[in-house]
C-alpha positions in Angstrom: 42.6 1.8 -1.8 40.3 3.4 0.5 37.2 1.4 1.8 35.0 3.9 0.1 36.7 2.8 -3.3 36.4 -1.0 -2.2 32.6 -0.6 -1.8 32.4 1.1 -4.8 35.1 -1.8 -6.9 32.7 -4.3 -4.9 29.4 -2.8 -6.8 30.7 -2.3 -10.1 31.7 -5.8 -10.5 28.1 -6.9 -9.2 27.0 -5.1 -11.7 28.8 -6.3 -14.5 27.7 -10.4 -13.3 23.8 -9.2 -12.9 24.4 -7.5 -16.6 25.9 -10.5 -17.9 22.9 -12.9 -16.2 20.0 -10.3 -18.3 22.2 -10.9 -21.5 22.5 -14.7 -21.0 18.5 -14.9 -20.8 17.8 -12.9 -23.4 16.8 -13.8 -27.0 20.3 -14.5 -28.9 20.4 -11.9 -31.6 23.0 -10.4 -34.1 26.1 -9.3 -32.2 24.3 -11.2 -29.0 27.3 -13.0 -28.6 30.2 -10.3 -29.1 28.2 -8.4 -26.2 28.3 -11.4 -24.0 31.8 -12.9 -24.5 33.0 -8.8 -23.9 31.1 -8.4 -21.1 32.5 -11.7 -19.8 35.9 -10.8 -19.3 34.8 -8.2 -16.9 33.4 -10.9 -14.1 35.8 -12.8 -12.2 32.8 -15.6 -11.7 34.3 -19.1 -12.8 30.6 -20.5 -13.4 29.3 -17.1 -15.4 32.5 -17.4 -17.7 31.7 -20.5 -18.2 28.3 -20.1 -19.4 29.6 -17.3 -21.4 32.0 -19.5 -23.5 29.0 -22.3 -23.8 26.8 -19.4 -25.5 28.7 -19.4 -28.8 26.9 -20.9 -31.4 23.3 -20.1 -29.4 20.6 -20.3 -31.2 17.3 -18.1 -31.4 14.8 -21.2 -32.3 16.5 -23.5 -29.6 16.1 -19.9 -27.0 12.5 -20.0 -28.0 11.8 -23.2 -27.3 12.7 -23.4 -23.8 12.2 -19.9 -22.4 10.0 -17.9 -25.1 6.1 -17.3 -25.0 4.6 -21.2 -24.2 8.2 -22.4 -23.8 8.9 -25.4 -21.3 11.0 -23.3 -19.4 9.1 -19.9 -19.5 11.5 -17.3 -17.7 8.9 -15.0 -17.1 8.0 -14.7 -13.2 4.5 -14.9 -14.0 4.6 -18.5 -15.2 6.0 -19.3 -11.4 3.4 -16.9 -9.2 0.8 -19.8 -9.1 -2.5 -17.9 -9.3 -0.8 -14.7 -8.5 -2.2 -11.6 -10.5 -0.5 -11.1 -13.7 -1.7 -7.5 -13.3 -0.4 -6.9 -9.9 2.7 -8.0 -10.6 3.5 -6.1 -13.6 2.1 -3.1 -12.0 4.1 -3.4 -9.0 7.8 -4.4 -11.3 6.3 -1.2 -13.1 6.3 1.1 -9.7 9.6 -0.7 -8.7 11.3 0.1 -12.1 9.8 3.8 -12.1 11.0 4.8 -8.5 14.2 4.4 -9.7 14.5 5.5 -13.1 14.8 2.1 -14.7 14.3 1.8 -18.7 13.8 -2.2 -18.9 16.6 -2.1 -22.6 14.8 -5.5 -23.4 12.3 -6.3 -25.7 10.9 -9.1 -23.0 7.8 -8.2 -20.5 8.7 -6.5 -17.4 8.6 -9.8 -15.3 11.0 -11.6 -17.9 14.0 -12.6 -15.8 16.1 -10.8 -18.0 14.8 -7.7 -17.5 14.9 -8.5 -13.5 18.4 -9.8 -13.3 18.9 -6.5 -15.3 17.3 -4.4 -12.9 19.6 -5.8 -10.1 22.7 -4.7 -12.3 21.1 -1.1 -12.0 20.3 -1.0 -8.7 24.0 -2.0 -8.1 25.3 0.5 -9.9 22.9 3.0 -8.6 24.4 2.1 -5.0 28.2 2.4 -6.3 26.9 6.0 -7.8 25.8 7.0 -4.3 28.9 5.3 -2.5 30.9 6.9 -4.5 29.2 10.7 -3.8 29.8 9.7 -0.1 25.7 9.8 0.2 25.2 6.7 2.5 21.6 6.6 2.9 21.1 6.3 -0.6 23.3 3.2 -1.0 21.2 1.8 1.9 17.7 2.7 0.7 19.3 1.1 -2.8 20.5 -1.9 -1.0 17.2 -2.4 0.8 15.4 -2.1 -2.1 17.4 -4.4 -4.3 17.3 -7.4 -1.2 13.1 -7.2 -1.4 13.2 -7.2 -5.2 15.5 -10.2 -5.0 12.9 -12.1 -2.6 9.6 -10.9 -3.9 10.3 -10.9 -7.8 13.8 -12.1 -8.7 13.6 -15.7 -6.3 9.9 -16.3 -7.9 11.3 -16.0 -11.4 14.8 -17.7 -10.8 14.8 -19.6 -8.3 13.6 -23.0 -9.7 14.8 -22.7 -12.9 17.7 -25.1 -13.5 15.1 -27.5 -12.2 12.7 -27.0 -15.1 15.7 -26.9 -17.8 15.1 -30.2 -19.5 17.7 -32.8 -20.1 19.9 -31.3 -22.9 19.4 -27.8 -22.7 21.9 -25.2 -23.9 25.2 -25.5 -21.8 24.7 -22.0 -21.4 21.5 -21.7 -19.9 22.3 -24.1 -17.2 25.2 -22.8 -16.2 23.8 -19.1 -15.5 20.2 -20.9 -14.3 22.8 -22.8 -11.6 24.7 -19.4 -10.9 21.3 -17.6 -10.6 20.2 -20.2 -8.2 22.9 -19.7 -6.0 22.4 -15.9 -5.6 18.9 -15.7 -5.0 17.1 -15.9 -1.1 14.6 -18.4 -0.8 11.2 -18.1 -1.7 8.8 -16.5 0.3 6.3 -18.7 2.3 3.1 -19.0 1.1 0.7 -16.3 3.3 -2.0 -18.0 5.5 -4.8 -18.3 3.4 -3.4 -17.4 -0.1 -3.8 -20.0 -2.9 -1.0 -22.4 -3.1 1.4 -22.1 -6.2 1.1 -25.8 -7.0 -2.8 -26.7 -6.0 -2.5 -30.2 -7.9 1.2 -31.5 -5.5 -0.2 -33.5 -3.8 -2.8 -35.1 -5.9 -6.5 -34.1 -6.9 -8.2 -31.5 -4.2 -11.1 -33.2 -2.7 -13.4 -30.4 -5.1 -12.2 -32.6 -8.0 -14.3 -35.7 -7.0 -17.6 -36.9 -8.0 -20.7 -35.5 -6.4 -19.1 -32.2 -5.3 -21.0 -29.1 -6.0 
């Protein structure tokens, strides 16, 4: 096998974990399942078959509660931007999603982290597609892309997560929150100046006491 074909091996099988990450954080639906546990024996990650064999038996209502619309996980990136701009951020996934082509296949908002981690997949497979056409700078501008998406959409949606699961949640969702976790860069630092994502950490702002104006 040629290193070409290595690269290209190396991308498909990205693709098939990021794929199966979208499908484990989407809404459990008829023949949900039978598209997971296939997909699953494509990957060669422990902890994503392992999630995959936890998701039998999922449920939509139990989904729902955690990570739908007002769940106490929400998944969607929006519910982890702090005072960030709903609009700007959709626009912006919107932009990302059109340079490249990308139909989101989900019935979840554009910043849903199934949609995201489903994005990654294509962008992997978009870089094997140009690996595999010997067309280098495509893979790089790909790769390039993907990394920034990773850190300025994916890490804000993902990256905290497992943290807000509460205790008992699915198997399942655990798993692939942990697994997410580990593949996703750190969170960006807050810019100078810019609103802090959690104003009320360390207690009451001093604007919040009697007398102020």
């Amino acid at each position: 096998m040629t290193a070409l074909q290595q690269d290209v091996k190396e991308q498909l099988g990205a693709a098939a974990e990021w794929r199966l990450l979208s499908l484990l954080f989407s809404r459990p639906r008829e023949g949900w399942y039978r598209e997971v546990s296939s997909l699953a024996e494509e990957v060669g990650v422990e902890g994503l078959r392992e999630a995959a064999r936890a998701a039998q038996g999922a449920t939509e209502g139990a989904y729902h509660a955690l990570l739908g619309p007002g769940g106490r996980a929400s998944a969607r990136e929006a519910a982890s931007a702090g005072f960030g701009d709903l609009g700007r951020i959709l626009a912006d996934l919107a932009a990302r999603y059109h340079a490249f082509g990308f139909t989101p296949r989900q019935e979840e908002a554009d910043d849903h982290l199934a949609v995201e981690c489903d994005f990654v997949s294509y962008l992997h497979l978009k870089e094997a597609y140009a690996l595999s056409g010997g067309n280098a700078d495509a893979a790089e501008v790909t790769r390039e892309a993907r990394a920034r998406f990773l850190s300025e959409h994916a890490a804000v949606a993902g990256r905290r997560l497992a943290e807000r699961l509460p205790v008992g949640s699915p198997a399942y969702l655990e798993a692939a929150a942990a697994v997410l976790a580990k593949r996703l860069p750190d969170l960006p630092p807050v810019p100078e100046g810019a609103f802090d994502p959690d104003p009320m950490q360390d207690g009451c702002p001093a604007a919040c006491g009697p007398g102020q104006e």
